[in-house]
Z-matrix of the N, CA and C atoms (Angstrom, degrees):
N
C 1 1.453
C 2 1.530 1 109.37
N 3 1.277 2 116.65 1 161.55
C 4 1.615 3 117.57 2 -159.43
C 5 1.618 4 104.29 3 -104.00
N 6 0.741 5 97.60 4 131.67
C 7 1.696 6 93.64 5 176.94
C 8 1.835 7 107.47 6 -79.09
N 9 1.326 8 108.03 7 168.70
C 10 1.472 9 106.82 8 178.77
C 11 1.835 10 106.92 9 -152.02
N 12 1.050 11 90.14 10 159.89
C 13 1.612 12 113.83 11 -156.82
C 14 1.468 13 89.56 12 -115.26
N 15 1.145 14 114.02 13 130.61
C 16 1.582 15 114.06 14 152.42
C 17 0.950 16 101.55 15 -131.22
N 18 1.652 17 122.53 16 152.64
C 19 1.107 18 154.80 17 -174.51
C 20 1.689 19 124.61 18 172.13
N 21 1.289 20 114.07 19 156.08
C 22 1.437 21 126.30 20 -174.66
C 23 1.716 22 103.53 21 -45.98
N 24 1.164 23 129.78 22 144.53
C 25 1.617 24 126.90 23 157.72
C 26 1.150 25 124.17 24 -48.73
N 27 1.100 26 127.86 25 34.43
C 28 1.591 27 135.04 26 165.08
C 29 1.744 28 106.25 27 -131.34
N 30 1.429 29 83.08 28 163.02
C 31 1.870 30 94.26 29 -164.07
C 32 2.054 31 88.12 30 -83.74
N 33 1.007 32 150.38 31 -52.57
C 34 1.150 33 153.50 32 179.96
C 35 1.618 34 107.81 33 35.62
N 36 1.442 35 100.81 34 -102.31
C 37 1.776 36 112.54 35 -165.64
C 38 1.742 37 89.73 36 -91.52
N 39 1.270 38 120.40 37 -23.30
C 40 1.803 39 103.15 38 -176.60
C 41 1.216 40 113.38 39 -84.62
N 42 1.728 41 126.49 40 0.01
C 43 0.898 42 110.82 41 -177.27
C 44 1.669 43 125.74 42 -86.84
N 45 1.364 44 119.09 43 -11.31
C 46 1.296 45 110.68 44 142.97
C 47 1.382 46 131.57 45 -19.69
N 48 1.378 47 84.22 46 -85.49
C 49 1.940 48 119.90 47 -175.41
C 50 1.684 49 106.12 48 -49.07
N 51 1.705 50 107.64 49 -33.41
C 52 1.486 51 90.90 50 165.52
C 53 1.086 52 154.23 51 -84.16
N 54 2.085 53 93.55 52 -14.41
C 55 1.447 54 109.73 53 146.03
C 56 1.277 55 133.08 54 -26.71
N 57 1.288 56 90.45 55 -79.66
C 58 1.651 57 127.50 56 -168.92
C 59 1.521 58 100.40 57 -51.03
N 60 1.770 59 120.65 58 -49.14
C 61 1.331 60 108.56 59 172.46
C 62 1.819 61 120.59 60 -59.85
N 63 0.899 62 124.19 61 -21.68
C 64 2.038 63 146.91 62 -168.58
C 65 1.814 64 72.21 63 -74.72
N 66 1.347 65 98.70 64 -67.08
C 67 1.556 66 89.60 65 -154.35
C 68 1.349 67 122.24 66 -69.46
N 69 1.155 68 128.33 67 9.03
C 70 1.476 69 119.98 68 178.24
C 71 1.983 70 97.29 69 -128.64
N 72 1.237 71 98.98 70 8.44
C 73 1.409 72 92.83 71 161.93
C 74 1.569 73 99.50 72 82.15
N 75 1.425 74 124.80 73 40.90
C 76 1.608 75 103.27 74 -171.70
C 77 1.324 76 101.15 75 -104.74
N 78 1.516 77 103.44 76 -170.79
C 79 1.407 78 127.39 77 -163.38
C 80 1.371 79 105.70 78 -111.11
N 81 1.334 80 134.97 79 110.61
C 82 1.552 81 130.34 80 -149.72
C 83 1.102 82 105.20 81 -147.80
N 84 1.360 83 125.60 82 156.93
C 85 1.744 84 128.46 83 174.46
C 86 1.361 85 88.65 84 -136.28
N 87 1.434 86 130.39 85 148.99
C 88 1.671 87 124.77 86 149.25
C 89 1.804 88 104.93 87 -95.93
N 90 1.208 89 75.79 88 161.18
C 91 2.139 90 88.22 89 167.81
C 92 1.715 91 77.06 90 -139.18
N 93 1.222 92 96.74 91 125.10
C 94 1.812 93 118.67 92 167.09
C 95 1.523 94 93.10 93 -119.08
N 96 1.317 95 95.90 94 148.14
C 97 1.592 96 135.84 95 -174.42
C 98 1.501 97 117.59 96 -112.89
N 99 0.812 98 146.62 97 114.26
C 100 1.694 99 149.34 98 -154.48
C 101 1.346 100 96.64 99 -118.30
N 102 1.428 101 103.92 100 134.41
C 103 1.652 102 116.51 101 166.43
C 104 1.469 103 102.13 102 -106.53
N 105 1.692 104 105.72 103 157.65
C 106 1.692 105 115.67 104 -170.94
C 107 1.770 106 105.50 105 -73.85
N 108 1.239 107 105.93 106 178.08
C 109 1.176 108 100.58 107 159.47
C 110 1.488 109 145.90 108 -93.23
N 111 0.765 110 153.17 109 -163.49
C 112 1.345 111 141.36 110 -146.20
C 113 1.696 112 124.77 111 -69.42
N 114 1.465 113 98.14 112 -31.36
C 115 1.611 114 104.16 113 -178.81
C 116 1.645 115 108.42 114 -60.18
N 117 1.351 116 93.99 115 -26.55
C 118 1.991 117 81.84 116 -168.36
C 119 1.337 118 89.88 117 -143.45
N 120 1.461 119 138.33 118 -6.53
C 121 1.567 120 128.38 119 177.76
C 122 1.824 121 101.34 120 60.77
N 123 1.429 122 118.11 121 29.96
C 124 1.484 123 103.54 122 -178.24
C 125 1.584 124 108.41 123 -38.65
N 126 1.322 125 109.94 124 152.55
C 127 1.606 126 125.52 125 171.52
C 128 1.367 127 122.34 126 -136.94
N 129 1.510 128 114.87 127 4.81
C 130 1.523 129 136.51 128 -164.91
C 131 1.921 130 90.44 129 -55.67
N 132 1.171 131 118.83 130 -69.08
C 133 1.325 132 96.05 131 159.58
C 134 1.618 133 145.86 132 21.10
N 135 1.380 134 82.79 133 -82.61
C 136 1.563 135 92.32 134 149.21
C 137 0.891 136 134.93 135 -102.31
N 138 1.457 137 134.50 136 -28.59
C 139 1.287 138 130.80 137 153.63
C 140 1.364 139 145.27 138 -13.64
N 141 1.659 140 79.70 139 -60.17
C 142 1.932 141 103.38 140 170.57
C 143 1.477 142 117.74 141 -82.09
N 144 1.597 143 121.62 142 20.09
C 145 1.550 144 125.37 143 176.80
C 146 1.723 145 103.15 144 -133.83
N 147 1.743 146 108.00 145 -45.71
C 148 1.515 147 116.45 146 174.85
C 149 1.881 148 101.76 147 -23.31
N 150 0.749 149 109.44 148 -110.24
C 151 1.634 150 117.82 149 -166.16
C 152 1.515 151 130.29 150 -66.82
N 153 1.802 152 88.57 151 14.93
C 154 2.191 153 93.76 152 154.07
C 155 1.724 154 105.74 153 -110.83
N 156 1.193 155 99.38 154 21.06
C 157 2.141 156 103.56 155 168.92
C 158 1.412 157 84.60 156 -107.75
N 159 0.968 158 147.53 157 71.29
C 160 1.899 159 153.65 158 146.82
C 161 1.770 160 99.47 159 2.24
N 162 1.060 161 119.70 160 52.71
C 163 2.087 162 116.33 161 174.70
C 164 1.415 163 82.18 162 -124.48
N 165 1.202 164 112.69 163 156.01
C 166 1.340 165 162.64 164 164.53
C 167 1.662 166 103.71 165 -42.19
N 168 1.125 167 109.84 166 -65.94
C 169 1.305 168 121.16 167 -167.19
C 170 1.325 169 137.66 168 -135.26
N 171 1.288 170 102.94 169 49.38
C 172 1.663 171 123.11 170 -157.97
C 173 1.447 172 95.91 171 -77.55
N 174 1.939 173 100.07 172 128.12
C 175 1.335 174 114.86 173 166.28
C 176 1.885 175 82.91 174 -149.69
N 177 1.199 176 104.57 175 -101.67
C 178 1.455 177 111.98 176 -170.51
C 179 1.947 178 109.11 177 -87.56
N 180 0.680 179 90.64 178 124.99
C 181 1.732 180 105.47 179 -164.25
C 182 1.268 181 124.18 180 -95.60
N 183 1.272 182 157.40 181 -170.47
C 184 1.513 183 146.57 182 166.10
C 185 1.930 184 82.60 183 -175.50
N 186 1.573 185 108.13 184 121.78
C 187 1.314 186 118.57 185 149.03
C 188 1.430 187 139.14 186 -116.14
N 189 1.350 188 113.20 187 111.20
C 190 1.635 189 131.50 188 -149.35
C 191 1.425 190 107.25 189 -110.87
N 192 1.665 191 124.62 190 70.18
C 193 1.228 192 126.58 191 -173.15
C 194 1.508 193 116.39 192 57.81
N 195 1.618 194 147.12 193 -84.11
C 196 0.921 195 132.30 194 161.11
C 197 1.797 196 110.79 195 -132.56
N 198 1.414 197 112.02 196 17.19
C 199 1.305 198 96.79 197 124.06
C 200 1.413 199 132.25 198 -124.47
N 201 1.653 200 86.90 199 174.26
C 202 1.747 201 98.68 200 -145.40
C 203 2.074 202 74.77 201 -123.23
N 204 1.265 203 117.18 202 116.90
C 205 1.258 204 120.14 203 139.31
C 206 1.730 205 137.05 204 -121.15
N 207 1.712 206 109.70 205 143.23
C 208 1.259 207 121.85 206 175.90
C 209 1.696 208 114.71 207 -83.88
N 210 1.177 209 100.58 208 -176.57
C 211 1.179 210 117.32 209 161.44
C 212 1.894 211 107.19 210 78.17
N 213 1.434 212 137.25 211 110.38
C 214 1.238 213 138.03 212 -173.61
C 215 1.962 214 108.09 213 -29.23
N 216 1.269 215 116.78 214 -73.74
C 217 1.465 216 147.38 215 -175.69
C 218 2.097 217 105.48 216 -46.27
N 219 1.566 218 107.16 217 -60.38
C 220 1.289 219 119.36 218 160.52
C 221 1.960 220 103.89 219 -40.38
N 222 1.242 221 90.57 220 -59.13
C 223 2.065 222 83.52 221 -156.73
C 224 1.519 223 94.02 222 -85.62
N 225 1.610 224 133.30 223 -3.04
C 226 1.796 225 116.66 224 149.70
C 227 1.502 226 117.80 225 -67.86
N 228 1.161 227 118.08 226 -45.87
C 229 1.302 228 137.24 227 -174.28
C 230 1.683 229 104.25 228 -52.17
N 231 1.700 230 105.75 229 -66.19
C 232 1.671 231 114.30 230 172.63
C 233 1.314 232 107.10 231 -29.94
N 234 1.352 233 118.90 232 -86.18
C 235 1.509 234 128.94 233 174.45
C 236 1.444 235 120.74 234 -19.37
N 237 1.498 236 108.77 235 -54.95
C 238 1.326 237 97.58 236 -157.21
C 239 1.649 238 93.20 237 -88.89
N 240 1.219 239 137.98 238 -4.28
C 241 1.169 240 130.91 239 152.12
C 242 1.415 241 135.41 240 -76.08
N 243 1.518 242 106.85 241 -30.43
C 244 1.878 243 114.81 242 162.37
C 245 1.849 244 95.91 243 -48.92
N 246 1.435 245 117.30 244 -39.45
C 247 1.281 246 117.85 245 -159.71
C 248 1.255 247 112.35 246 -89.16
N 249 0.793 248 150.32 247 12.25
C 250 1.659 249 168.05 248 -177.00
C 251 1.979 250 92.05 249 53.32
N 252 1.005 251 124.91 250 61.55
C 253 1.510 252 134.77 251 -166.91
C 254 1.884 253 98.13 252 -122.71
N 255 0.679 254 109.68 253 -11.31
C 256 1.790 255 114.24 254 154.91
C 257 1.678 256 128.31 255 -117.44
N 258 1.282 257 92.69 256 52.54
C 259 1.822 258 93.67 257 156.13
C 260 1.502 259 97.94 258 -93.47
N 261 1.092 260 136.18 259 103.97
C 262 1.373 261 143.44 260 146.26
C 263 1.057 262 141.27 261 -77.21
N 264 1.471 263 157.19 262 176.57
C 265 1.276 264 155.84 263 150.35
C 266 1.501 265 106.89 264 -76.86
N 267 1.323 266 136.03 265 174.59
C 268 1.344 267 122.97 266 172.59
C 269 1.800 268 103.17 267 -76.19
N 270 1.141 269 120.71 268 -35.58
C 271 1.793 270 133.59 269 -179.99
C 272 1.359 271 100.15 270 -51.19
N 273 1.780 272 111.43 271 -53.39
C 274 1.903 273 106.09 272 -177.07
C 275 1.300 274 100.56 273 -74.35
N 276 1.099 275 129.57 274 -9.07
C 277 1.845 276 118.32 275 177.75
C 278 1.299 277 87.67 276 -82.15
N 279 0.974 278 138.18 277 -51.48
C 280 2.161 279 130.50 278 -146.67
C 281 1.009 280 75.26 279 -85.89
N 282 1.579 281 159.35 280 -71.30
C 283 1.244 282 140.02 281 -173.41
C 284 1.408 283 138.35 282 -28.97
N 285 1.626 284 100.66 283 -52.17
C 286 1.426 285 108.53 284 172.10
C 287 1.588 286 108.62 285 -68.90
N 288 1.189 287 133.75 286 -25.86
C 289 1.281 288 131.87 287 -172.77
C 290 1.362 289 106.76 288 -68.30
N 291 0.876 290 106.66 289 -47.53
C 292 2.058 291 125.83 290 -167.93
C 293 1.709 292 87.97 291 -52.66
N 294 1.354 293 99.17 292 -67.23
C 295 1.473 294 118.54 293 -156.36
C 296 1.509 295 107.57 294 -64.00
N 297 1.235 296 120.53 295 -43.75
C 298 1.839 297 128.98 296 156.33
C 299 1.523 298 103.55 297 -34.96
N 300 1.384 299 107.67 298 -69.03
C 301 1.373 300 108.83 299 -162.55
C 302 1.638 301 110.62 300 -78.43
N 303 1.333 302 133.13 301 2.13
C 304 1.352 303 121.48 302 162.80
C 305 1.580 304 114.83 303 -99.99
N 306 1.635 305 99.91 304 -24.81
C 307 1.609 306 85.29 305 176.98
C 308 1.752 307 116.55 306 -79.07
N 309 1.044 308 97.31 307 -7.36
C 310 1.787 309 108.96 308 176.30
C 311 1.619 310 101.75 309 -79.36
N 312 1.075 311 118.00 310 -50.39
C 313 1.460 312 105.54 311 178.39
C 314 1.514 313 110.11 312 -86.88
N 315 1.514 314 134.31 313 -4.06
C 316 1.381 315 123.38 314 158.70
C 317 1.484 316 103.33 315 -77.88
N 318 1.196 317 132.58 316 -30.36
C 319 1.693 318 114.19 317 170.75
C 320 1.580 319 105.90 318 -87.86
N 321 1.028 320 138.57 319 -19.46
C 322 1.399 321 114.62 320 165.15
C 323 1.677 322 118.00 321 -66.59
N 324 0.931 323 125.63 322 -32.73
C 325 1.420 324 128.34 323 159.01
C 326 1.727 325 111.27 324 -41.54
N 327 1.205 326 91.67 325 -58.35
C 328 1.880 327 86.86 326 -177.60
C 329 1.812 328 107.97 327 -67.91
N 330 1.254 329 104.12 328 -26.79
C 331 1.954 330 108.07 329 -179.08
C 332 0.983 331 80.10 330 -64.27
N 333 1.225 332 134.99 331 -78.72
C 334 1.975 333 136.13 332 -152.70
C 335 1.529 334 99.41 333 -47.03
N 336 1.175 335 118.23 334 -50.70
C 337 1.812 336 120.16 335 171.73
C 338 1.261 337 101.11 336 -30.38
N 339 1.308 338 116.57 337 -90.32
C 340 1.165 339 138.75 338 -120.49
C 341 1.543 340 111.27 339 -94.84
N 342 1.437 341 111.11 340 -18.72
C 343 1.561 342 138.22 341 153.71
C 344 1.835 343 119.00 342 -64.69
N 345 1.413 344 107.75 343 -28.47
C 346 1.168 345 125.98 344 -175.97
C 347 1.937 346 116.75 345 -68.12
N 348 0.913 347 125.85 346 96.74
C 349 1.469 348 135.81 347 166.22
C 350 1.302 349 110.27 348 -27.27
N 351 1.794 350 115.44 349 -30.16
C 352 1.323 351 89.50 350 -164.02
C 353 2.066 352 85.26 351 -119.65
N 354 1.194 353 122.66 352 70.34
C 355 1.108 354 145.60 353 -149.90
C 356 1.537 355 110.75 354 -94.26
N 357 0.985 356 128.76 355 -24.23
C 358 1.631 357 157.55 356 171.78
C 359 1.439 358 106.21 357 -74.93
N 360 1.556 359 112.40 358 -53.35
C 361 1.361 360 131.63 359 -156.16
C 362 1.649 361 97.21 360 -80.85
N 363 1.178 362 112.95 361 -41.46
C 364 1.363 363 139.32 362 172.69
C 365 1.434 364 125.77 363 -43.80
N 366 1.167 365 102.71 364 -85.51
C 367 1.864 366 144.53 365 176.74
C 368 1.672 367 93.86 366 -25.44
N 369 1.393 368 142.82 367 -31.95
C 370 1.903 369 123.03 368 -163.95
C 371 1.619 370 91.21 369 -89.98
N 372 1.668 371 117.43 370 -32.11
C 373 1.485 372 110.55 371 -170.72
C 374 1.611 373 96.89 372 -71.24
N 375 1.584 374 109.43 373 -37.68
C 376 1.958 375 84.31 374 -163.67
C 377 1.454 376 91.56 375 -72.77
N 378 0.850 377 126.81 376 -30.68
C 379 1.822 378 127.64 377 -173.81
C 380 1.500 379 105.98 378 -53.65
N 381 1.084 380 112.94 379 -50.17
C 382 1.472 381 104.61 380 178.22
C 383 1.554 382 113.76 381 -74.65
N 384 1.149 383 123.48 382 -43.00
C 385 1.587 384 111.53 383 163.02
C 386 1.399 385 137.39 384 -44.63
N 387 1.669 386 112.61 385 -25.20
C 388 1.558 387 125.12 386 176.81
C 389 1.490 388 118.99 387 -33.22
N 390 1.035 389 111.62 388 -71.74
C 391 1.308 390 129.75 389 -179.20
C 392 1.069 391 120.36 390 -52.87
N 393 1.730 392 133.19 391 -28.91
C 394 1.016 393 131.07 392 159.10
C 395 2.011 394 118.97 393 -68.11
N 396 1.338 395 84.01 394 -28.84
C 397 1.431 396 85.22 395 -174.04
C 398 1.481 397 105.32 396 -73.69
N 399 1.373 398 127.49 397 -34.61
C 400 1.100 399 142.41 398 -176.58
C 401 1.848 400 120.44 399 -52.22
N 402 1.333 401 81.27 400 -53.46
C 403 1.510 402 103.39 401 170.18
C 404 1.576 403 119.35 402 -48.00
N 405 1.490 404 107.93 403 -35.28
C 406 1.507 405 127.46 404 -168.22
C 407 1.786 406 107.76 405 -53.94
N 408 1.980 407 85.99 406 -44.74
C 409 1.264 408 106.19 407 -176.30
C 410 1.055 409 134.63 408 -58.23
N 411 1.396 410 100.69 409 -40.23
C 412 2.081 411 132.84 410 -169.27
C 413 1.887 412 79.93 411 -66.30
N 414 1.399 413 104.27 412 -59.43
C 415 1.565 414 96.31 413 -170.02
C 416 1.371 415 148.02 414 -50.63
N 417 1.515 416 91.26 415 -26.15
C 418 1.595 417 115.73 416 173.19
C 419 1.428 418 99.63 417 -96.56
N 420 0.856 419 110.98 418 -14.80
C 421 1.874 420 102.41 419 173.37
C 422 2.219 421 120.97 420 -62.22
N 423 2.168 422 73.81 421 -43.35
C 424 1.272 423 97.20 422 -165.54
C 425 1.411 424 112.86 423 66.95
N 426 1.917 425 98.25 424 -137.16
C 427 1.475 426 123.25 425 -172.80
C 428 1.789 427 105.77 426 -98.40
N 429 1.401 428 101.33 427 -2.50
C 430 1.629 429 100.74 428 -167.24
C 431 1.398 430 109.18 429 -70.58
N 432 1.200 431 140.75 430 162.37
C 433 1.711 432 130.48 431 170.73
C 434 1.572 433 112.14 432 -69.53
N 435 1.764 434 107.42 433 -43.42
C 436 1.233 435 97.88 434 -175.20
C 437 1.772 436 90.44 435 -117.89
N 438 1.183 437 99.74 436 -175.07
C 439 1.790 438 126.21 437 176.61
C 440 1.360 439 105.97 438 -51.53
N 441 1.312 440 115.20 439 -73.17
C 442 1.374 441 116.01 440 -141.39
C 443 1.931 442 99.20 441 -100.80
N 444 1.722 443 98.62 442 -14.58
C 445 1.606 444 86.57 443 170.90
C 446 1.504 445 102.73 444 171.99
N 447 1.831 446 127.08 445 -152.66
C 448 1.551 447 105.35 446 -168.80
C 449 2.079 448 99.35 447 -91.51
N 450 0.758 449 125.95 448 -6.88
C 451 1.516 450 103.25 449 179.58
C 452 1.423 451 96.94 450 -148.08
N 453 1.761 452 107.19 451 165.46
C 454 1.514 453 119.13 452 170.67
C 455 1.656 454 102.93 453 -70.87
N 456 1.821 455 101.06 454 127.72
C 457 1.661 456 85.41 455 159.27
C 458 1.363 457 126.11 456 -85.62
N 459 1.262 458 110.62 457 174.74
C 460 1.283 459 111.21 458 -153.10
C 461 0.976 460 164.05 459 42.33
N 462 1.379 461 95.51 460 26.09
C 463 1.634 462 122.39 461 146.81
C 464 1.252 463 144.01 462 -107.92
N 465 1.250 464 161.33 463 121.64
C 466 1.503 465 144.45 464 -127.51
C 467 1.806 466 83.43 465 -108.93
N 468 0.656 467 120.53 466 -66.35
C 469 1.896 468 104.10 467 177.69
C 470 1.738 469 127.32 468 -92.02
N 471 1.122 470 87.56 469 18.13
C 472 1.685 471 98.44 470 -178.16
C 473 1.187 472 134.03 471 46.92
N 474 1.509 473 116.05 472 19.66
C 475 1.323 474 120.87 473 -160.62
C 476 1.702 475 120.45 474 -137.37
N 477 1.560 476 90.43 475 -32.24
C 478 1.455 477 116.32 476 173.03
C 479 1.761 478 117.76 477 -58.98
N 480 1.071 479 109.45 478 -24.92
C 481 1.693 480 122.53 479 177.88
C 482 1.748 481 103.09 480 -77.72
N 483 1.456 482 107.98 481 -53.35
C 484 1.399 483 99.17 482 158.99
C 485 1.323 484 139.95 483 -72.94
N 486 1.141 485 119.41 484 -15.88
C 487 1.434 486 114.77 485 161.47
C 488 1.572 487 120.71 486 -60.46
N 489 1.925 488 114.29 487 -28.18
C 490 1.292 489 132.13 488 154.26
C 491 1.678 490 103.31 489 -25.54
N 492 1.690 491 91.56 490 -65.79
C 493 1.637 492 97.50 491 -147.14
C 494 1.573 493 99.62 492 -74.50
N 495 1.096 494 116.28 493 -18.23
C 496 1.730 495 112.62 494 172.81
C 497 1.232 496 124.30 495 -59.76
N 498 1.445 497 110.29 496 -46.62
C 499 1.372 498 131.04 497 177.91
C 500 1.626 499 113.31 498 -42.52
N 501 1.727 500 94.28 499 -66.19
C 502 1.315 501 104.85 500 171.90
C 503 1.968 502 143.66 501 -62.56
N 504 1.294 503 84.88 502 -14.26
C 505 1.947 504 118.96 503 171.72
C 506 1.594 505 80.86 504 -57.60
N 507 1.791 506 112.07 505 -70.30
C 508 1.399 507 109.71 506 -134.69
C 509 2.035 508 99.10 507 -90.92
N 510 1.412 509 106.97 508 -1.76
C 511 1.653 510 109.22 509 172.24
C 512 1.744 511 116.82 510 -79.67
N 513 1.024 512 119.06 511 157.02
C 514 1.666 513 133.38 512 -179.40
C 515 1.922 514 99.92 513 -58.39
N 516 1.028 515 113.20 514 -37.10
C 517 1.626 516 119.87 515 167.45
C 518 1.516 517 110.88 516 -42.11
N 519 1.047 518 114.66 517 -31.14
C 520 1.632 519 113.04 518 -169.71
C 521 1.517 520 118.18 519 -89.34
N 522 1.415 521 92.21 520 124.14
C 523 1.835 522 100.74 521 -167.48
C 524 1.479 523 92.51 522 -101.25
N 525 1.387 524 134.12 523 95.64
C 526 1.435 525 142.57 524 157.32
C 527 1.809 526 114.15 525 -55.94
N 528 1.856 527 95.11 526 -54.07
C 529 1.644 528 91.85 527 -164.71
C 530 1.926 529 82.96 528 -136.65
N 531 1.226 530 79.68 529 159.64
C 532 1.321 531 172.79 530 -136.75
C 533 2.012 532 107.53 531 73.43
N 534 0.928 533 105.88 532 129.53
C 535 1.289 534 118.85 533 -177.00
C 536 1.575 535 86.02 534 -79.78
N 537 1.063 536 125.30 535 -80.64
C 538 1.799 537 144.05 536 -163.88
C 539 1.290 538 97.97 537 -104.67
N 540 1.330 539 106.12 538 161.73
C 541 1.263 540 132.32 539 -167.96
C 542 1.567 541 111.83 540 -82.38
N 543 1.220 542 139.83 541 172.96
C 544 1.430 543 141.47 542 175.67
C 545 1.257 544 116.99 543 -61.43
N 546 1.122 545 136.11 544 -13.07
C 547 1.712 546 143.99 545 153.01
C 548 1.234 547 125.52 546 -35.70
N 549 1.574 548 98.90 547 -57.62
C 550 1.625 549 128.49 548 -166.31
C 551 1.807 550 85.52 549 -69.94
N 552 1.816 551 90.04 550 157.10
C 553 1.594 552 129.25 551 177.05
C 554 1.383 553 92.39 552 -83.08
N 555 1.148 554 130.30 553 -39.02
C 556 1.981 555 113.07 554 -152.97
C 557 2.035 556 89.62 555 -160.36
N 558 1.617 557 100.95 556 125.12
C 559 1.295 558 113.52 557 -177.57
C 560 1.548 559 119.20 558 112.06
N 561 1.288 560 87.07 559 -3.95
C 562 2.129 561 89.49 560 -162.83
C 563 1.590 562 107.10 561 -90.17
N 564 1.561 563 110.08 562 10.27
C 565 1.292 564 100.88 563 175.97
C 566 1.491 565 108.35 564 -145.57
């Protein structure tokens, strides 16, 4: 049976998770959610489904036979553990944590951007910060190939999962843009 993703019609926070699904070869359905257009941003859409799925914290969803998990970070984590993709060292666990939790707050910075009204006025300060932030990255990367250590787990040649995700870049399946929803200053189209 296929698992399914719901989330808004933009690639935003699922686009992780839709990687990660390309790359392990899964079996997936989306349910996308449409926001109105600009006069009122309707969202009834979701509105009128959000709080008859009985979870806690329904935004972007993943349903996996009978479980049902929320939250972006929760339904990477699920996956890459259904997939035996977390045998770690305790070092690649404190790694991945660090690295979870900065790239989540380097894209909430750009949501706060790009959500921001006064977004124009904005945009030269985060621009000039990039590069520093960027740098942060190169550093924690180091000399290693990947982040968290020397190969992807769960893959026997490490390469074949990405050839997945290539495939799918260059197929009609691939939601690049809208980054953000019709709200946002920059991405909403």
């Amino acid at each position: 049976m296929a698992m399914t993703l719901g989330y808004w019609d933009i690639s935003g926070l699922g686009h992780a998770i839709r990687l990660l699904l390309e790359y392990i070869d899964s079996n997936y359905e989306e349910k996308e959610y449409t926001v109105g257009d600009c006069n009122d941003y309707d969202r009834s859409h979701w509105l009128n489904e959000k709080f008859k799925l009985g979870w806690t914290f329904p935004l972007l969803y993943l349903i996996d036979g009978a479980h049902k998990i929320t939250q972006s970070n929760s339904i990477l984590c699920y996956i890459a553990l259904k997939h035996s993709m977390c045998e770690w060292t305790e070092m690649e666990k404190i790694r991945i944590d660090i690295l979870e939790n900065q790239v989540m707050d380097t894209c909430m910075d750009l949501v706060m951007l790009c959500y921001n009204p006064d977004f124009e006025k904005l945009k030269p300060q985060y621009l000039e910060g990039l590069p520093d932030k960027m740098r942060l990255f190169s550093q924690f990367l180091g000399k290693r190939p990947w982040f968290a250590g020397d190969k992807i787990k769960g893959e026997k040649d490490g390469y074949t999962g990405l050839k997945r995700i290539s495939a799918y870049i260059k197929s009609s399946h691939f939601l690049s843009r809208p980054i953000y929803t019709k709200q946002a200053m920059w991405g909403n189209k």
